[in-house]
C-alpha positions, 0 to 999 in steps of 0.5 A: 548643782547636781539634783540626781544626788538630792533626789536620791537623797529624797528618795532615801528618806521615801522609802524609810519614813513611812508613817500612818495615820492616826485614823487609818489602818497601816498599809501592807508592806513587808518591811523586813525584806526592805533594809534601809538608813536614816540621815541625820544632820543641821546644814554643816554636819551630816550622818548615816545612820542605820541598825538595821544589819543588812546594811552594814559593811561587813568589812569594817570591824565597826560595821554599822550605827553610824555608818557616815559622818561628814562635816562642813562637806561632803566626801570626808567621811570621818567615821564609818561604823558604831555600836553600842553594847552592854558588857559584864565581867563575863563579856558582851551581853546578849541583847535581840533585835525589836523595832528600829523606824523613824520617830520623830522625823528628824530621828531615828530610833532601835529598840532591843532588848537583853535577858534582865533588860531593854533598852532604845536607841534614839539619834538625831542633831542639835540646832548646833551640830551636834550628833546625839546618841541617847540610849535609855535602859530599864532593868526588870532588875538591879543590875551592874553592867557596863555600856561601850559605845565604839565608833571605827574612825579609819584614816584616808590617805588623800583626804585627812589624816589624824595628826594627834589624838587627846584623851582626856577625862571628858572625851576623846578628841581627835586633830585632823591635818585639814585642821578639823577637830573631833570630839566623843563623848558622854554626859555619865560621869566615870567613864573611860576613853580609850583609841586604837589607833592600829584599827581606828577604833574609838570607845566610850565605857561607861559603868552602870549601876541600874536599880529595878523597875528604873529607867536610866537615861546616857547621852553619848555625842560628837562635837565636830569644830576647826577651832578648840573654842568651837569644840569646848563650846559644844561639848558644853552645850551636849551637857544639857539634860534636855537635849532631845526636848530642846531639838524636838522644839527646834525643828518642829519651830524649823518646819512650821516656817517651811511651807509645806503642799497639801496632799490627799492624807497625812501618810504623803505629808509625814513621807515629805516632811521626812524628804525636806529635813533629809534634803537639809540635812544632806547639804551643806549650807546649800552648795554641797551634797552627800552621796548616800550609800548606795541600794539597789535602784539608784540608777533607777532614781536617776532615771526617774528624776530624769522623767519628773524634771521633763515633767513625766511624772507617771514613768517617774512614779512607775519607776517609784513603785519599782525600787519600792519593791526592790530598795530600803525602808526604815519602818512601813512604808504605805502603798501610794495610790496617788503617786503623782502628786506626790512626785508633783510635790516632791518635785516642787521641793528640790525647785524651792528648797534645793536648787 
């Protein structure tokens, strides 16, 4: 197994899951020259995901949101871009960039904000497999407005291709010829599926009918399975109301079965927790992992996972320290004094958990 690519998987994470603790005062750190991605996932299913414009890929007509999506292995990537946007009969409308960061850790989120309303974004995977989209919206006042989910799902000659596409009243589902069957979705009622196959672009619209001062909650999904029984059976499961309560209730119950190392104050131990459920996320059922995409400093995190397997660990934490200044972050990130016990630790886990 090759444990470059899982610690830089780890290294990923690092770099955009800093918290602070309650009791301290935040670190200095300029996150808005550090762009970075989140990765999402539960062992069979995994997915990219950042809204944070410096990553996206400019040549995809949907070029950020979820910019991976792999299922039961790695080097397939099914969709590569989505967005969400808020449309009237005038077209699009505007909406500013808040915060995005990551909340809890097996989540990331994006908040923004249009004229009349605001609105987050919150991502993460169900104990089942299934990738949850949940945008909740407060209008300061009634408003109609339409909500378009679009994720750009391309073709790859070589590795699949889509034999035939469903559009039904409850989603849009696509049939790939490696037999793997792909769903989106939302729970609203009266939404309408539409898929252009001439660009591979998929979408979701939803009419919204927002009162003032209310807070109105869409969950969009995918449902990924090789068989029609497996898809309908999550795409049942994604109807719940309390998607995210039941997730965040599933991988808190994971982590407390995880064993996790004692480090000098809570920033280390959120930053590793952070680590271990990406580094889950990432493979598959042990055997497969994803190549994220690449930020400057890869070579750099392949030289410093060379040092910590030698047992180096201060070259490992200089090296560290240089793609901090150099590569992503999704939030702040905060000034690591005892960096080697934290590469200590951070080695621990790929020996135990990955390996």
């Amino acid at each position: 197994m090759n444990t470059n690519v899982y610690f830089i998987i780890s290294l990923t994470t690092f770099f955009l899951a800093g918290c602070t603790a309650p009791e301290e005062e935040a670190p200095a750190f300029d996150f808005q020259n550090h762009p970075g991605a989140a990765v999402v996932g539960n062992n069979n299913v995994c997915a990219v995901y950042s809204d944070d414009t410096r990553t996206f890929n400019d040549d995809n007509p949907v070029p950020g949101g979820i910019q991976q999506y792999y299922f039961k292995e790695s080097g397939i990537s099914y969709i590569q871009g989505s967005s969400i946007t808020f449309v009237d009969d005038t077209g699009e409308i505007e909406t500013q960039q808040d915060t995005f960061g990551l909340d809890p850790f097996f989540s990331p989120f994006n908040k923004l904000a249009g004229e009349d309303f605001n609105y987050q974004t919150q991502l993460f995977a169900t104990g089942q497999g299934i990738i949850v989209q949940q945008v909740t919206i407060h209008a300061e006042r009634e408003l109609n407005t339409f909500v378009r989910w679009s994720l750009y799902t391309p073709s790859a000659p070589g590795k699949k291709q889509i034999s035939a596409t469903d559009i039904l009243e409850d989603g849009i589902y696509h049939r790939y010829d490696n037999e793997v069957i792909l769903a989106f979705a939302v729970t609203a009622v009266g939404s309408q599926y539409n898929f252009d196959d001439t660009a591979g672009i998929a979408t979701v619209t939803t009419p919204l009918h927002l009162d003032a001062n209310t807070d109105t909650t869409l969950t969009f999904f995918i449902a990924a399975g090789t068989s029609d029984t497996e898809v309908i059976t999550k795409m049942f499961e994604a109807e719940d109301n309390e998607l995210f309560d039941k997730a965040y209730r599933y991988w808190n119950d994971w982590l407390e079965q995880t064993a996790t190392p004692d480090f000098p104050n809570e920033h280390y131990e959120r930053i590793y927790i952070a680590n271990l459920y990406t580094v889950y996320a990432s493979e598959f059922n042990g055997a497969r992992q994803i190549q994220i995409p690449d930020t400057t400093g890869t070579s750099l995190a392949e030289k410093a996972q060379d040092y910590i397997i030698d047992g180096d660990y201060e070259k490992g934490n200089q090296l560290i320290h240089t793609m901090m200044e150099n590569s992503n972050s999704y939030g702040l990130i905060p000034e690591i004094d005892t960096g080697s016990e934290f590469i200590e630790a951070l080695n621990m886990l790929l020996r135990e958990k990955v390996i």
